[in-house]
N, C-alpha and C positions, 0 to 999 in steps of 0.2 A: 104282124110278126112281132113287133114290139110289145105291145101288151100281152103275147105267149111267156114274153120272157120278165114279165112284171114288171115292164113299162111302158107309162100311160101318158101317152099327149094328147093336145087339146088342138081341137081348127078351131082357127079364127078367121070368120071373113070375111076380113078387111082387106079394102083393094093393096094397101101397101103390102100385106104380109099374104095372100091368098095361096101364092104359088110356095112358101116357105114354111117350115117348120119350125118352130119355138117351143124349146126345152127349158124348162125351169129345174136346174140341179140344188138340192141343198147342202149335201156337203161334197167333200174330194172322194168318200167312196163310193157315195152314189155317182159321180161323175166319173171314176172309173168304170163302174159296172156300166153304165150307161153306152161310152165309148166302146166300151169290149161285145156289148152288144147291139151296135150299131155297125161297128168292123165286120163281126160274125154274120149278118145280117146282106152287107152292101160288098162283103170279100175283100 
């Protein structure tokens, strides 16, 4: 659902982070947009 909306994460799997997601933002509007479609996403 996230790469619908033009964003793209990455697995890593490593036992520390396997169950978790890691988002790399580079600036604050990407990091809005990101939030507002993660909200949209999870409700």
């Amino acid at each position: 659902k996230l790469k619908e909306q033009g964003i793209y994460v990455r697995y890593w799997d490593k036992p520390r982070i396997s169950n978790h997601l890691r988002i790399s933002i580079g600036t604050k509007e990407n990091m809005d947009k990101v939030f507002e479609k993660l909200a949209e996403i999870v409700g």
